[in-house]
Rosetta silent file (secondary structure, phi, psi, omega in degrees, C-alpha in Angstrom):
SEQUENCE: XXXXXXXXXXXXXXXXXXXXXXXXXXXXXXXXXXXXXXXXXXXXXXXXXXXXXXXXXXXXXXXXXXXXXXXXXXXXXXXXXXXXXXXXXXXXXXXXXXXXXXXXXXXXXXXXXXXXXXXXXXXXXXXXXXXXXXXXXXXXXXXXXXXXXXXXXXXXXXXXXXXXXXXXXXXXXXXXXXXXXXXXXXXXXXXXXXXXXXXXXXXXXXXXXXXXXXXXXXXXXXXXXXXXXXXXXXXXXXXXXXXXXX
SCORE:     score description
SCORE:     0.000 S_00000001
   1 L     0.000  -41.259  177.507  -17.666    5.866    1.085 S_00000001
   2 H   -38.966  -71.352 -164.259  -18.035    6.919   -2.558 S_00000001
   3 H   -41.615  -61.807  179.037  -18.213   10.808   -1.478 S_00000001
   4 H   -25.783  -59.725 -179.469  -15.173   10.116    0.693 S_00000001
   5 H   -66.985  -23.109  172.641  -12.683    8.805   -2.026 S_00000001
   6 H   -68.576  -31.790  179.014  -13.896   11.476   -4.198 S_00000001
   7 H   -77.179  -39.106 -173.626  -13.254   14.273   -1.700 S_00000001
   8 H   -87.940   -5.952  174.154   -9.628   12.597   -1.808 S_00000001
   9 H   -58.614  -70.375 -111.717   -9.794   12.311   -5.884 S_00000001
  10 H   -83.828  -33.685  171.886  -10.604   15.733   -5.929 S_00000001
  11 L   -95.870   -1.704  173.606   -7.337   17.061   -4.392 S_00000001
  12 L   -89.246  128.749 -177.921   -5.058   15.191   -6.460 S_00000001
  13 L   -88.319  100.511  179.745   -4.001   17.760   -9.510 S_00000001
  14 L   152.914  152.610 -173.823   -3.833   15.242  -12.520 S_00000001
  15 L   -99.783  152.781  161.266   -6.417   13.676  -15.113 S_00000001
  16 L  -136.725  111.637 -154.761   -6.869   10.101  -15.223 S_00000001
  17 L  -101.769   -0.194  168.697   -8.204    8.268  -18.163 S_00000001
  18 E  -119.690  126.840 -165.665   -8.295    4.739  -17.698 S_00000001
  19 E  -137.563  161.745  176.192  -10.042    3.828  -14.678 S_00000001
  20 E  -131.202  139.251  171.382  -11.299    0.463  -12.725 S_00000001
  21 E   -93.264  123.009 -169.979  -14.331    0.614  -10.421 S_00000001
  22 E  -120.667  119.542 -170.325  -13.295   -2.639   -8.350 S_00000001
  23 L    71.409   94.254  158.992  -16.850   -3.413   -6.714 S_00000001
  24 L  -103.981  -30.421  172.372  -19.260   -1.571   -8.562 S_00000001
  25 L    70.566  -90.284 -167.173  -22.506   -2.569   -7.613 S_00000001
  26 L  -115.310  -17.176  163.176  -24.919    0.262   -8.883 S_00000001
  27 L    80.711   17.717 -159.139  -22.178    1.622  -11.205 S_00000001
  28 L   -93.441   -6.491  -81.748  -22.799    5.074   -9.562 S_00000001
  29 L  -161.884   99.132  146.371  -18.549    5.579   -9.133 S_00000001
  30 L  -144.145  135.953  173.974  -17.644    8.656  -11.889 S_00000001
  31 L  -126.018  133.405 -144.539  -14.794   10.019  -12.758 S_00000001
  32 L   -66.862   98.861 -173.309  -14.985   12.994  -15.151 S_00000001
  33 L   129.473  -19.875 -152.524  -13.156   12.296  -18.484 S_00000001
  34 L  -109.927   98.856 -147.691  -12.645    9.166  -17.821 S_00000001
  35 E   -78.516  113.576 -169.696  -13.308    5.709  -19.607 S_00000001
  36 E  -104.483  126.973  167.664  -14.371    3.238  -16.307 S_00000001
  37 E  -103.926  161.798  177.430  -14.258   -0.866  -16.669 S_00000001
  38 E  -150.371  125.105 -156.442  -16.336   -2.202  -13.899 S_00000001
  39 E  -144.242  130.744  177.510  -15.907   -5.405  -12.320 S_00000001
  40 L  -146.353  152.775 -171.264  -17.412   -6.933   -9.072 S_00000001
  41 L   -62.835  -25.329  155.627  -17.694  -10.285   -7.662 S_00000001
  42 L   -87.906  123.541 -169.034  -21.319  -10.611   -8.127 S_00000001
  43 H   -42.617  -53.920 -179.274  -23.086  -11.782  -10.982 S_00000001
  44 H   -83.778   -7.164 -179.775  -25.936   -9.260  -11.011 S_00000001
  45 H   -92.506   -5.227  177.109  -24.276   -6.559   -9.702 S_00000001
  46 H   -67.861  -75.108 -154.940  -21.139   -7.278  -13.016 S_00000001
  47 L   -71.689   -8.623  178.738  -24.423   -7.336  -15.283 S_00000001
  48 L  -113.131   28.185  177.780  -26.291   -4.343  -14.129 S_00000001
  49 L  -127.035  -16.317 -144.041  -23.014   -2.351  -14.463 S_00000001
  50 L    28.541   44.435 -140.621  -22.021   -4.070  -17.779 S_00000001
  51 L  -129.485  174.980 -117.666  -19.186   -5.116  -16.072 S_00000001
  52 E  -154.063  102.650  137.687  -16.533   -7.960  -15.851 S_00000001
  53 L   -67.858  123.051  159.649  -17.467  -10.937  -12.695 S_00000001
  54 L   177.497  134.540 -168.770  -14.618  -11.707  -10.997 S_00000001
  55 L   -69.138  156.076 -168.817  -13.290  -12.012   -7.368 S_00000001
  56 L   -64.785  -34.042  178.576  -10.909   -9.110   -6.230 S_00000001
  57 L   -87.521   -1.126  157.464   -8.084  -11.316   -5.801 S_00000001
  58 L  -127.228   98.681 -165.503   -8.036  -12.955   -9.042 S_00000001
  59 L   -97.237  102.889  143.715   -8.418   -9.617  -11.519 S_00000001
  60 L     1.128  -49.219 -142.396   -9.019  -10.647  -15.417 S_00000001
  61 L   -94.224  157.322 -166.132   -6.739   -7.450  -16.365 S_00000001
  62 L   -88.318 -149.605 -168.440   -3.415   -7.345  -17.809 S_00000001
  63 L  -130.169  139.167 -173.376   -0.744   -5.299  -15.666 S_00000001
  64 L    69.433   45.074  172.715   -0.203   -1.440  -16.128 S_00000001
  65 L   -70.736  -65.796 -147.893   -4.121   -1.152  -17.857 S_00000001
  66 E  -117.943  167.534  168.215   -5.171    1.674  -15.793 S_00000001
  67 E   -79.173  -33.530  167.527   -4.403    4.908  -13.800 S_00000001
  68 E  -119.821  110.684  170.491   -6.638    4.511  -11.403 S_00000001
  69 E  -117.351  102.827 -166.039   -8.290    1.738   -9.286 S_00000001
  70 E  -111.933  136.503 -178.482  -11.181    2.945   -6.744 S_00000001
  71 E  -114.752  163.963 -166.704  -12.507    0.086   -4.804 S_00000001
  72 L  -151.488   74.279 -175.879  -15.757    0.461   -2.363 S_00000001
  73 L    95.962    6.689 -176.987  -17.023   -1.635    0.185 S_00000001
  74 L  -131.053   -7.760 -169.943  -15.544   -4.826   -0.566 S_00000001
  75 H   -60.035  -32.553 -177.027  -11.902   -5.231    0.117 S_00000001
  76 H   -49.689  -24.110 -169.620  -13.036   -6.333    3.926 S_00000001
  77 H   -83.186  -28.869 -106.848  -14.874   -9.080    1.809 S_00000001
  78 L  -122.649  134.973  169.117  -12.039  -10.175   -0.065 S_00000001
  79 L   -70.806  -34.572 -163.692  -10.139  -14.106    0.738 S_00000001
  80 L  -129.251   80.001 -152.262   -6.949  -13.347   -0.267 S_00000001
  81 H   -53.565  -78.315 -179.309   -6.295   -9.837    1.274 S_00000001
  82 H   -62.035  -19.795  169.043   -2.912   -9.210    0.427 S_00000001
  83 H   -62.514  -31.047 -168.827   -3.343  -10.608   -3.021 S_00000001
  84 H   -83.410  -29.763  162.458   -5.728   -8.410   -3.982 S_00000001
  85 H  -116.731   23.878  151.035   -3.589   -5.431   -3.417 S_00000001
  86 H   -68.275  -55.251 -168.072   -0.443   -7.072   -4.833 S_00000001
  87 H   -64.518  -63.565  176.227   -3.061   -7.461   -7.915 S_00000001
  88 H   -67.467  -16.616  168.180   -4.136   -3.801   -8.191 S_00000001
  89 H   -64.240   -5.936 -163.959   -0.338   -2.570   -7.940 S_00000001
  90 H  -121.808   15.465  148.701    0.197   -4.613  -10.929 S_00000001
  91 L  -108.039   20.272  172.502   -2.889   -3.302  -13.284 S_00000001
  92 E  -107.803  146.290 -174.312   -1.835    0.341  -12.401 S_00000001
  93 E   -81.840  166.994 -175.409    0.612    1.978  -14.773 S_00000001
  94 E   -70.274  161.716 -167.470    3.579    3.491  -12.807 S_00000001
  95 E    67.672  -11.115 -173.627    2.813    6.907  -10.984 S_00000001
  96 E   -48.674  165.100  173.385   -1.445    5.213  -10.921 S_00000001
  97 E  -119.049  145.814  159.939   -3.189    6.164   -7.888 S_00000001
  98 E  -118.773  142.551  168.137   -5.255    3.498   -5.712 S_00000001
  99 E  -136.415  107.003  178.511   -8.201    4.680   -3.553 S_00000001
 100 L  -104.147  170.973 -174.920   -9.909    2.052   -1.442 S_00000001
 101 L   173.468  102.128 -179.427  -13.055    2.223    1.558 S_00000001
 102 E  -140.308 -171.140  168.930  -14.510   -0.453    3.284 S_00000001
 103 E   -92.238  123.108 -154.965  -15.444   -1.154    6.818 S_00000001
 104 L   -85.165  169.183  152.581  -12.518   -1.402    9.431 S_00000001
 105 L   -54.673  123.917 -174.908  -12.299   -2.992   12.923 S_00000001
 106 L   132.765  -17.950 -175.444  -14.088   -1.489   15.451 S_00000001
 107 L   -48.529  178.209  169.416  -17.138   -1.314   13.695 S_00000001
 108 L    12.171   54.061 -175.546  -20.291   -2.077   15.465 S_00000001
 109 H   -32.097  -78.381 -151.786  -19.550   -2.297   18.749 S_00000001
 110 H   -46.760   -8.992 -134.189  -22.926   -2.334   20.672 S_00000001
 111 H  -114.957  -38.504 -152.583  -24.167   -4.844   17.861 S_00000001
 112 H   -85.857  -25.786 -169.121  -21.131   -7.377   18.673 S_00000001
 113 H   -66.191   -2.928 -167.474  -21.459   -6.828   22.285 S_00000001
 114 H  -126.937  -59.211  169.058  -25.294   -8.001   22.300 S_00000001
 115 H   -88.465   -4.211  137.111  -24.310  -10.979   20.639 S_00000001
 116 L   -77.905   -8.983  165.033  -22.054  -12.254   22.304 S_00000001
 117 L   -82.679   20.314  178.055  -24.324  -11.867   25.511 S_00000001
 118 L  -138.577   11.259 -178.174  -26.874  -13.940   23.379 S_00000001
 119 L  -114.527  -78.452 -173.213  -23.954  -16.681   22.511 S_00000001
 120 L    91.093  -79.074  164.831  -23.683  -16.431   25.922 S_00000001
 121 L   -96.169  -13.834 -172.816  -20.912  -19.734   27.274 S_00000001
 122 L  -150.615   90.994  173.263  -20.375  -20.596   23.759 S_00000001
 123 L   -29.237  137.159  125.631  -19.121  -17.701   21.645 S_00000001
 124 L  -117.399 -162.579 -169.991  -19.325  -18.008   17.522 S_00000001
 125 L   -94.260  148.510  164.287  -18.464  -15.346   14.882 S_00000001
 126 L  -145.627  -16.776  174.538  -21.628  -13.542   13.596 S_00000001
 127 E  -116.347  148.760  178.546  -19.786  -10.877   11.992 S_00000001
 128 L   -60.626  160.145  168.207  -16.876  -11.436    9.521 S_00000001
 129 L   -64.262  145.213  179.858  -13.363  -10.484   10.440 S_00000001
 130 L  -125.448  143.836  177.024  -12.252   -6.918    9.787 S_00000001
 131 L   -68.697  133.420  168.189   -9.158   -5.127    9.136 S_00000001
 132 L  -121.104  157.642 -148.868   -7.854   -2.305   11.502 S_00000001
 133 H   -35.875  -61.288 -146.382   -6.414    0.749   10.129 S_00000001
 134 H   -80.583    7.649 -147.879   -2.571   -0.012   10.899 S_00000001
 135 H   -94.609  -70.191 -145.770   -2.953   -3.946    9.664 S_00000001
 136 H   -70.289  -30.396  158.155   -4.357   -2.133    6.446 S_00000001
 137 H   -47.657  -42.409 -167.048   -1.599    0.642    6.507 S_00000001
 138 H  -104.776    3.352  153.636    1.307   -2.275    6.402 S_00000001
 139 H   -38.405  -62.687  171.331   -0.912   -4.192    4.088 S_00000001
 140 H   -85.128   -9.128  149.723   -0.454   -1.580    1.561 S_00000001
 141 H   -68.409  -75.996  165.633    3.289   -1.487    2.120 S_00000001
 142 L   -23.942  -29.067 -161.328    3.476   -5.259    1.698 S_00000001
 143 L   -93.424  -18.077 -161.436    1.585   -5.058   -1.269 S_00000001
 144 L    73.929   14.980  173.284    4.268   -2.471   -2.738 S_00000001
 145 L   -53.426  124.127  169.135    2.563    0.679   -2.611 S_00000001
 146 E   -93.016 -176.771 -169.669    4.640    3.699   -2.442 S_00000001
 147 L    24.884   38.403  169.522    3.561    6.776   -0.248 S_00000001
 148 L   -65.336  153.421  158.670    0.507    4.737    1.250 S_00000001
 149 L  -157.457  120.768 -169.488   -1.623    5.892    3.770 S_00000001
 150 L   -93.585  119.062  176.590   -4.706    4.574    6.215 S_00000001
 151 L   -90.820  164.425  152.589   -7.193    6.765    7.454 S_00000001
 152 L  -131.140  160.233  159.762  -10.347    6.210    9.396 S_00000001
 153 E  -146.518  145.381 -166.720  -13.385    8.144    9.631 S_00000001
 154 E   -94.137   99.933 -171.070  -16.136    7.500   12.278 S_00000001
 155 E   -88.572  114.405  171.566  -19.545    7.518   11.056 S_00000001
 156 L  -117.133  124.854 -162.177  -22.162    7.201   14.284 S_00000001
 157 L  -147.429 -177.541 -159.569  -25.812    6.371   13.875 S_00000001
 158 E  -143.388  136.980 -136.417  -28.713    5.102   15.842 S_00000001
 159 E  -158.692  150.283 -175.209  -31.215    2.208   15.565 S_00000001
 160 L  -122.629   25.166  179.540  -34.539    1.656   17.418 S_00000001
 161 L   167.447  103.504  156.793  -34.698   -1.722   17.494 S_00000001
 162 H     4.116  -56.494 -178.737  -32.012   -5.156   17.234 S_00000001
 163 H   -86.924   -1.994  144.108  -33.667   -6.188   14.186 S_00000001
 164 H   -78.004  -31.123  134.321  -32.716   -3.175   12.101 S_00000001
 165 H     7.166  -91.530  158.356  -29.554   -3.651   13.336 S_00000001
 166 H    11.830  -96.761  152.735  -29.436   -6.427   11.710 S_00000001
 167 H   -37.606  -35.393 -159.079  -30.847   -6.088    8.675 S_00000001
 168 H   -95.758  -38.598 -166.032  -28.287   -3.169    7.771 S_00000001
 169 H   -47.910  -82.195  161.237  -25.907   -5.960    8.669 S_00000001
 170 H   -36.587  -54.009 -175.573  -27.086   -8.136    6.329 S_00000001
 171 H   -72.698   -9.329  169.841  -27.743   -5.838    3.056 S_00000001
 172 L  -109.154   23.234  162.260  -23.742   -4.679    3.455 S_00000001
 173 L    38.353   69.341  176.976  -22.799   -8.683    3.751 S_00000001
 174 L  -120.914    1.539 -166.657  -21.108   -7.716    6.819 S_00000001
 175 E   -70.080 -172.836 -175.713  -22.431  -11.234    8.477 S_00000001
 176 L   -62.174  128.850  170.805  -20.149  -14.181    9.506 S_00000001
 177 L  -123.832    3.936  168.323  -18.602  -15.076    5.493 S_00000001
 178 L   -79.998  170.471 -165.792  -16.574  -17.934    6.616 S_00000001
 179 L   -81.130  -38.557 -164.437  -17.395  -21.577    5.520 S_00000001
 180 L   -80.706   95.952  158.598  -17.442  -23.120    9.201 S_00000001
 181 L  -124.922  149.911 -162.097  -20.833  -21.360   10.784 S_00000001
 182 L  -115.253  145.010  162.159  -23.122  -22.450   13.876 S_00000001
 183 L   -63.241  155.047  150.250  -26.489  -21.235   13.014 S_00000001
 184 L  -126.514  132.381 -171.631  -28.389  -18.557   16.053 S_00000001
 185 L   -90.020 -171.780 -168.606  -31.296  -20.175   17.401 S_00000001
 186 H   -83.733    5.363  177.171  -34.427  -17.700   18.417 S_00000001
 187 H   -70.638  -48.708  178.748  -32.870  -18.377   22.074 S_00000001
 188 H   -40.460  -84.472 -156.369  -29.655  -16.603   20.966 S_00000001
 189 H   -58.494  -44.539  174.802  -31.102  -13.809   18.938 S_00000001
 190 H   -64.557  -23.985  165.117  -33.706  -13.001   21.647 S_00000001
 191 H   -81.946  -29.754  170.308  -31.288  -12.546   24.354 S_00000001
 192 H   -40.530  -61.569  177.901  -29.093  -10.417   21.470 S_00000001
 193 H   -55.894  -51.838 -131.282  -32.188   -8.030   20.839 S_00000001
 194 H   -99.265   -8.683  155.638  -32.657   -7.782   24.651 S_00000001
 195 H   -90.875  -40.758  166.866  -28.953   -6.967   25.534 S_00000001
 196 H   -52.926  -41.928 -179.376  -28.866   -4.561   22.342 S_00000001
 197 H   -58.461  -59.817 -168.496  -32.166   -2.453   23.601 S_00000001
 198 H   -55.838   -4.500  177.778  -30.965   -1.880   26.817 S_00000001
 199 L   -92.620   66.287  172.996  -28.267    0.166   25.806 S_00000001
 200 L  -110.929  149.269 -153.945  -30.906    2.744   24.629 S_00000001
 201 L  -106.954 -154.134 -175.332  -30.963    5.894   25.899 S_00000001
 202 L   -92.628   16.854  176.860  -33.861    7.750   27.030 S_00000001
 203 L  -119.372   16.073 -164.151  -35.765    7.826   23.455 S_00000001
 204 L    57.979   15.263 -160.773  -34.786    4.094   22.861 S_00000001
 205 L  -104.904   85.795  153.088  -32.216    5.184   20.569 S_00000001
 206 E   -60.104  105.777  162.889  -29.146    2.574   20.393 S_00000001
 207 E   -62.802  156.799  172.949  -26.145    4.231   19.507 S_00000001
 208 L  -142.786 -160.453  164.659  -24.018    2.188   17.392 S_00000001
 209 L  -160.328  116.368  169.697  -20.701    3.136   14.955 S_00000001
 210 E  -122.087  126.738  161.979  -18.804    2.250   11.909 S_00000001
 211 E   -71.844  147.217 -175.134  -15.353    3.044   11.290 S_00000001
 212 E  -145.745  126.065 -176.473  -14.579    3.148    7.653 S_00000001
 213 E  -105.191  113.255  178.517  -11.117    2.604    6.461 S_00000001
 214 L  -100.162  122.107 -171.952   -9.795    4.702    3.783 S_00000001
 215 L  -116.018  147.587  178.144   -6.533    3.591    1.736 S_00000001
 216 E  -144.909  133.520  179.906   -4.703    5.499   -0.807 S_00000001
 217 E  -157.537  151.748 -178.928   -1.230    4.211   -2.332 S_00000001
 218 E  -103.523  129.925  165.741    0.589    4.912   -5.721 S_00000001
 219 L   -83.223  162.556 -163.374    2.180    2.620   -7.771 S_00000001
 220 L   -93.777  166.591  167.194    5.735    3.575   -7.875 S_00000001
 221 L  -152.994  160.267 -169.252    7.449    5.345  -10.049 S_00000001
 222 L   -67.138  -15.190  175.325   11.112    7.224  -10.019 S_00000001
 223 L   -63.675  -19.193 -176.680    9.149   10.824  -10.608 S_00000001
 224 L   -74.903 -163.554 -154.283    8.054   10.352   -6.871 S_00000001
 225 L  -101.163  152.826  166.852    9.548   12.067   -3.670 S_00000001
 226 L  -136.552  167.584  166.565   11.669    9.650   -1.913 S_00000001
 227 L   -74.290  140.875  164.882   12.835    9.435    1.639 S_00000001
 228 L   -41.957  160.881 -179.251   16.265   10.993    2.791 S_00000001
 229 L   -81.847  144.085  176.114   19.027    8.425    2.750 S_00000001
 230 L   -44.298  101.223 -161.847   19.431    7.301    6.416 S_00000001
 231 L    82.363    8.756  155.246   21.654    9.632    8.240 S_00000001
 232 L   -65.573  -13.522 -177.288   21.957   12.200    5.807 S_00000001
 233 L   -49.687  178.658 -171.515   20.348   15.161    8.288 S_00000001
 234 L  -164.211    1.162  175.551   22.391   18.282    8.691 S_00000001
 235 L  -146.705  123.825  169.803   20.309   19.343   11.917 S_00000001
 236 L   -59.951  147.534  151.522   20.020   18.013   15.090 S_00000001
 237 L   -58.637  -39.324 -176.794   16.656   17.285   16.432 S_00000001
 238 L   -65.858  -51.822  163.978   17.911   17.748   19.782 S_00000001
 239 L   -26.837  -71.954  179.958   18.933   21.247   18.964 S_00000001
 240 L   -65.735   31.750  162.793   15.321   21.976   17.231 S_00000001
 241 L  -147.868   -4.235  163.795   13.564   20.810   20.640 S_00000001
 242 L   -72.556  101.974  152.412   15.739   22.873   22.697 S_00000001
 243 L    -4.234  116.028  169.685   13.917   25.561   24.793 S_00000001
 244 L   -73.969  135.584  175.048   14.889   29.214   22.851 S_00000001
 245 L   -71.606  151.617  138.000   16.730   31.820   25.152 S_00000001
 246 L    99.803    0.000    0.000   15.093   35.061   26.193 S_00000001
C-alpha cells in the first residue's frame, strides 16, 4: 500500500513540508524533504515511531498543520468513518493533498465463503465490515474533499492451507472488531479449513484476493479547477456523437 500512494505522490509536481503519517506502525512512510509527525492508534506502534497515540477520528492536531496526510492500512479500522475524514480536511492547509489505502470490500472472498459454510445455520461476522470503493468515493465528498477520487487495485495471492489464511487475517486486524462477538468453536473452524481446501486447485493452492482501496482528495482551495457552471456548454453532445459523413 505504501509503494502505491507513493507511485501517486510521485506524480504530483509540488514539495510538501509538513507531513502526517496517520497509522504509522514501523515508521517506514518517507517523504523526501519533509518533516513527518506520526501518530497511530496503538501504543507500541506511537512509541516505536516516536509518535503521537491517538484514534483516527479524534486527531490531537490543530486545523491547517500540514500539507499532507498519508494514511495506510487503517482507515477500514476506524469507528467513526466519516469523522475521520472530516478531521483530516481540517488539519490540511488549503490546496493539502490526502492519500489514503486500506482494504476495501470484496476482499477475501474464498476465506469468507469457507466460513460461513463452517457457521453453517447460524451465520456471525468473522471479518470486520469493509468499505467499497464508491461508499469510499462519496465518503470523501461528504467529508469535503475537492477533486476526490477512489481507486481499487486487485492484489491476488495463494495459501496452502486455512490456517495461514488466517493468520494473515489476524496480523492485519482484519478479524471481526466489533464489541458483540460469538466465539468459533473447533466444530466451526474445522468445517471452515475443510470448505477453504477444497477450493484448491491441482497443487493445493487456494486462490484468494484483496482489493485495496486507494483515496486521494485535496483540501479546497480557490487556485483549483472548478466545474463548468451548469448549462454553460456551447456544443452539443448529440452533435459530437453523430456518425461523420463520407
Amino acid at each position: 500500500m505504501i509503494d502505491g500512494l507513493m507511485e501517486r505522490l510521485a506524480s504530483v509536481k509540488r514539495d510538501f513540508a509538513e507531513v502526517l503519517d496517520l497509522g504509522c506502525f514501523d515508521a517506514s512512510l518517507d517523504v523526501v524533504g519533509a518533516r513527518i509527525a506520526r501518530m497511530d492508534a496503538g501504543f507500541r506502534f506511537a512509541q516505536a515511531a516516536s509518535g503521537v497515540q491517538a484514534d483516527e477520528d479524534r486527531l490531537p492536531f490543530s486545523d491547517r498543520s500540514f500539507d499532507l496526510v498519508v494514511s495506510v492500512g487503517v482507515l477500514d479500522q476506524v469507528n467513526d468513518l466519516p469523522g475521520a475524514l472530516a478531521l483530516i480536511r481540517r488539519v490540511l492547509r488549503p490546496d493539502g493533498l490526502f492519500l489514503g489505502a486500506f482494504v476495501g470490500a470484496g476482499s477475501l472472498p474464498t476465506l469468507r465463503a469457507a466460513l460461513r459454510a463452517g457457521d453453517a445455520e447460524r451465520p456471525a461476522p468473522r471479518i470486520h465490515p469493509q468499505v467499497d470503493v464508491r461508499s469510499a468515493g462519496d465518503l470523501l465528498v461528504r467529508a469535503g474533499f475537492a477533486l476526490p477520487v477512489a481507486d481499487v487495485e486487485t492484489i491476488d495471492i495463494g495459501y496452502r492451507a486455512f490456517t495461514a489464511a488466517i493468520r494473515d487475517v489476524r496480523g492485519m486486524a482484519a478479524t471481526n472488531l466489533l464489541t458483540a462477538r460469538v466465539p468459533a468453536t473447533r466444530m466451526v473452524l474445522g468445517h471452515a479449513a475443510a470448505a477453504f481446501e477444497a477450493k484448491g486447485d491441482a497443487d493445493g493452492r487456494i486462490g484468494e484476493r484483496i482489493d485495496v482501496i486507494y483515496l486521494t482528495g485535496w483540501a479546497p482551495d480557490a487556485s483549483q479547477p472548478k466545474p463548468a457552471r451548469r448549462g454553460s456548454a456551447t456544443a452539443s453532445l448529440a452533435a459530437a456523437l453523430k456518425p461523420q459523413a463520407g
